[in-house]
C-alpha positions as CSV (number, residue, x, y, z in Angstrom):
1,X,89.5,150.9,96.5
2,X,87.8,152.6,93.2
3,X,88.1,151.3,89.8
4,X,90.1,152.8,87.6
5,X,88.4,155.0,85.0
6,X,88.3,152.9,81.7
7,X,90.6,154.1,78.8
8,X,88.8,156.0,76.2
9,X,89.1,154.3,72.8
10,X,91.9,155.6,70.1
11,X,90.5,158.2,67.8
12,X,89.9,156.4,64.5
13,X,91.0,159.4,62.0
14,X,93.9,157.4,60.8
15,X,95.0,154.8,58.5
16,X,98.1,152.4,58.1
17,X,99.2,151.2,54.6
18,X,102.3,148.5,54.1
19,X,105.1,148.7,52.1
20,X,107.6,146.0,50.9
21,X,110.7,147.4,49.3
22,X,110.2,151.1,49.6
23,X,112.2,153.4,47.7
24,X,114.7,153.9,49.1
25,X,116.1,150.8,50.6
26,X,115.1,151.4,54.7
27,X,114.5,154.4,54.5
28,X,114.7,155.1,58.0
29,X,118.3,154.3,58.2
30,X,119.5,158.0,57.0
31,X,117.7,161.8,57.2
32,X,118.3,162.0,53.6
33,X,116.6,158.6,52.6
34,X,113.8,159.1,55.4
35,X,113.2,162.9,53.4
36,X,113.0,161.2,50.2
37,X,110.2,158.2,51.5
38,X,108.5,160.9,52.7
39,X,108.6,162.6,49.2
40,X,108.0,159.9,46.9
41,X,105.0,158.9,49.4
42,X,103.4,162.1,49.2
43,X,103.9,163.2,45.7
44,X,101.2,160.1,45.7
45,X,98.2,161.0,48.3
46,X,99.9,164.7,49.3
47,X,101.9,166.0,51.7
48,X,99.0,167.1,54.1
49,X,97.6,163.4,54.2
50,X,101.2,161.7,55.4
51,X,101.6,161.8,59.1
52,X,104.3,159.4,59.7
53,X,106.2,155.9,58.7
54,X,107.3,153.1,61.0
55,X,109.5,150.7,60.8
56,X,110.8,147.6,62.6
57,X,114.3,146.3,63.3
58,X,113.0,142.5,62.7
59,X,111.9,143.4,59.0
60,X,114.2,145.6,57.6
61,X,112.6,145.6,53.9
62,X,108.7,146.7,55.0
63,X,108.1,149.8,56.5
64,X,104.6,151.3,57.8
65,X,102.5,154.9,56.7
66,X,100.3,156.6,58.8
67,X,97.7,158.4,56.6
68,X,94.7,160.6,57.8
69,X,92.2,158.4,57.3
70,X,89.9,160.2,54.9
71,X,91.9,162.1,52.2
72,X,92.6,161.5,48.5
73,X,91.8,158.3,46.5
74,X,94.1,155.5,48.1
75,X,93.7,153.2,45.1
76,X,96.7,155.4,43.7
77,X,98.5,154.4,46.7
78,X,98.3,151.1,46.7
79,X,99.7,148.4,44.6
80,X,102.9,148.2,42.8
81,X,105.2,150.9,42.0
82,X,108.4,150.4,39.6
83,X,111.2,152.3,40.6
84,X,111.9,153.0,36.9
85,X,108.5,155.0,36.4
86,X,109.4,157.8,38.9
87,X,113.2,157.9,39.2
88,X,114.9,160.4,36.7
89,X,118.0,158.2,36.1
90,X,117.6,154.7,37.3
91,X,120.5,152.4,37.9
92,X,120.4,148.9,36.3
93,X,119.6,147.7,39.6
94,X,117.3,150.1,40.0
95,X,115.3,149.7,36.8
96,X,114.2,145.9,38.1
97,X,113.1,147.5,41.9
98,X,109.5,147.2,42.7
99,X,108.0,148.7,45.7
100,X,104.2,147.1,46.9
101,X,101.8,148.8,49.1
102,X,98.9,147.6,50.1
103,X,96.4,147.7,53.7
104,X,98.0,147.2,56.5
105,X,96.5,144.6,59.4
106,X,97.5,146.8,62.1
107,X,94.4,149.3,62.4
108,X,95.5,151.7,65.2
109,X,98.6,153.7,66.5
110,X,98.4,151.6,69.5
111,X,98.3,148.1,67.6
112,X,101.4,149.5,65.6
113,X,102.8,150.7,68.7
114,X,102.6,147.6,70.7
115,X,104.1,145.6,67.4
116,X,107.4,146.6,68.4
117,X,108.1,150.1,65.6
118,X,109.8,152.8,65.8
119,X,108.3,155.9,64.9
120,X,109.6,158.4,62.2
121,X,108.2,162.3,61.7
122,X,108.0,162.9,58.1
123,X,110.4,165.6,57.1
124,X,108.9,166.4,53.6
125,X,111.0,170.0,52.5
126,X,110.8,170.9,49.1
């Protein structure tokens, strides 16, 4: 019987960034809130440099970007981000929210994939 031909490795054109608390709270729960993650991520890098975000069931506070992997400066990106320096009106609870981003271990769609996430398309209307 033949061997199987060997799977060709992923592209590596993209790049996975983690963040804890996003703005706003699981973001993936609504198509509003998923809209808004989208826009508040890329008013940072730009909207041609965010593919997608994933999130898992198990960790309901961290959710996962997909970013092409060459593109603007990601030091902007990562770090912390105070909810009270980019919303308009914050609420009291809002003015003590802190959203953290920083590299993600997971390297490759498939690695992400095979973590158990659920994909979400980023809607990002003006």
């Amino acid at each position: 019987m033949p061997k199987r031909a060997p799977t060709p490795p992923p592209a590596d054109d993209t790049r996975f960034f983690t963040v804890v608390n996003p703005y706003p709270e699981q973001p993936y729960l609504a198509l509003d809130d998923s809209r808004t993650f989208a826009r508040w991520i890329a008013c940072i890098i730009g909207q041609e440099h965010l593919l997608a975000f994933y999130h898992k069931p198990k960790s309901p506070n961290v959710v996962l970007i997909e970013t092409l992997k060459f593109g603007p400066d990601f030091d902007r990106l990562m770090g912390e981000h105070r909810w009270r320096k980019f919303l308009k009106k914050p609420s009291p609870v809002e003015l003590r929210e802190v959203s953290s981003i920083f590299p993600c271990t997971l390297t490759t769609t498939r690695m992400v994939q095979k973590a158990g996430t659920s994909r979400q398309s980023t809607l990002v209307v003006r």
